[in-house]
C-alpha angles and dihedrals in degrees: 000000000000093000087053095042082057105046088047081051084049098058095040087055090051097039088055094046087050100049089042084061092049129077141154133233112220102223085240090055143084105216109210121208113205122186115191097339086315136110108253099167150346124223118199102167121077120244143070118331138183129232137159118264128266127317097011092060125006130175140231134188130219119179111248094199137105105289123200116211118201120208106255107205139040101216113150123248129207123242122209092275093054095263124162107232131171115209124188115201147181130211121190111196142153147232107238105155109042088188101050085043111049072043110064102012111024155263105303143013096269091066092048086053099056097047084042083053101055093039086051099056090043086057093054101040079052097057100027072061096075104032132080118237093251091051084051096054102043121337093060110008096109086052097048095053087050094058089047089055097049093043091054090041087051087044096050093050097043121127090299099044120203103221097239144089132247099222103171137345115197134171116231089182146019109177134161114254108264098261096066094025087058080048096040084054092052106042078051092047086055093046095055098041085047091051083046091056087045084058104045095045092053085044093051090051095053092050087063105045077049088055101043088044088058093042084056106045088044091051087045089054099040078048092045086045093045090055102047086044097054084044093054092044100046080047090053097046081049094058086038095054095051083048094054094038094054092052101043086043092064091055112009093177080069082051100052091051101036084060098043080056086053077048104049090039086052097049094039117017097113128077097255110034117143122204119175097202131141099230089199101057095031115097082205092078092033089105087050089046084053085241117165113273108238114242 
């Protein structure tokens, strides 16, 4: 049992030793060999690969891949004519040389980030510093980010290189700070209600001229109607009248009376009506007495 119990000791000992020499390389990763603190190897192909155990070899890993920086703060920055702005930015950049890298900058992607970071925003203060706020939202802004990009790319393969490649540099955002962008919305808010009550006022004018268009047209056509209606009417007691005259004038005892009746009818016509008359001596009754009509 204890020769077995050995042997079994003995196989663990080497399996472990065996497994601590192998490791294996992601294809998006960089595997660093260190020996003793220091850097043995870089392996940049994925598989299987051999080292010697711990302590005498250990292994770290850096993405190799395409890494997007954010900027990190929202500190203003001033233009050419002394505005506030706030720009937010991206960088996408990648690690190409592991040794010049863990280097200069450090063991893994975060610390890259944070000096990119810093040497970024220097680049931009640098160039928003000589460009107008127009010229950084539209004119130049394409050139701007170019230069950027050049400045950060010199910066990163100085005298002491970084190992990495600036790949793009873009701006998301270019704002005023809050104090003149709450101003910039209201002067903008004025303008647009003056430019409503513009608006309203022309439109209110020319309700009225529309109003007092239609007033007159309306008085010109009541006027127009009157007009045709009294000529129509003075045309028709005309032709009344003729008619009348050529009747009465064929019996005018029929006349006489037909128009003492118009008379009667008139005087007293109404319930109520009151005439203090002598019947006998008024020549108004004299066709109701049958008295001869004078001729």
């Amino acid at each position: 049992m204890n020769r077995v119990g050995f042997i079994g000791t003995t196989v663990l000992i080497v399996l472990a030793l065996l497994a601590s020499t192998l490791f294996v390389v992601d294809q998006r990763q960089f595997g660093v060999v260190y020996q003793l603190g220091q850097i043995q190897r870089v392996i940049t192909e994925p598989g299987l690969n051999f080292k010697l155990p711990p302590p005498m070899q250990n292994v770290t890993y850096i993405d190799k891949r395409l890494l997007t920086l954010d900027s990190m703060d929202t500190e203003p920055v001033l233009t050419a004519e002394k505005q506030r702005v706030v720009i937010d930015w991206y960088v996408r950049w990648r690690i190409t040389d592991p040794q010049a890298y863990i280097r200069n900058v450090g063991l893994d992607e975060s610390a890259g980030a944070t000096q990119l970071n810093r040497v970024v925003r220097n680049a931009f203060q640098e160039e928003i510093n000589r460009r107008t706020v127009r010229e950084l939202i539209s004119t130049k802004r394409e050139t701007l980010m170019a230069d950027v990009k050049r400045e950060v790319s010199e910066a990163v393969k100085g005298a002491k290189p970084w190992g990495i490649d600036i790949i793009d540099v873009r701006i998301t955002r270019a704002d005023y700070v809050e104090s003149i962008t709450e101003s910039v919305y209201r002067r903008m808010q004025a303008e647009r209600q003056r430019v409503a009550n513009e608006l309203r006022s022309t439109g209110a004018a020319e309700g009225e001229r529309i109003r007092a268009d239609a007033d007159r047209q309306r008085e010109v056509t009541v006027a127009d109607a009157y007009r045709d209606a009294e000529k129509v009417r003075g045309e028709g007691d005309a032709q009344a009248n003729r008619i009348y005259g050529e009747a009465f004038g064929r019996d005018p005892q029929f006349a006489e009376f037909y128009r003492s009746l118009d008379a009667y009818k008139a005087s007293i016509g109404k319930k109520g009506d009151v005439l203090v008359i002598d019947p006998a001596s008024s020549d108004f009754f004299r066709n109701l007495r049958g008295a001869p009509v004078r001729r």
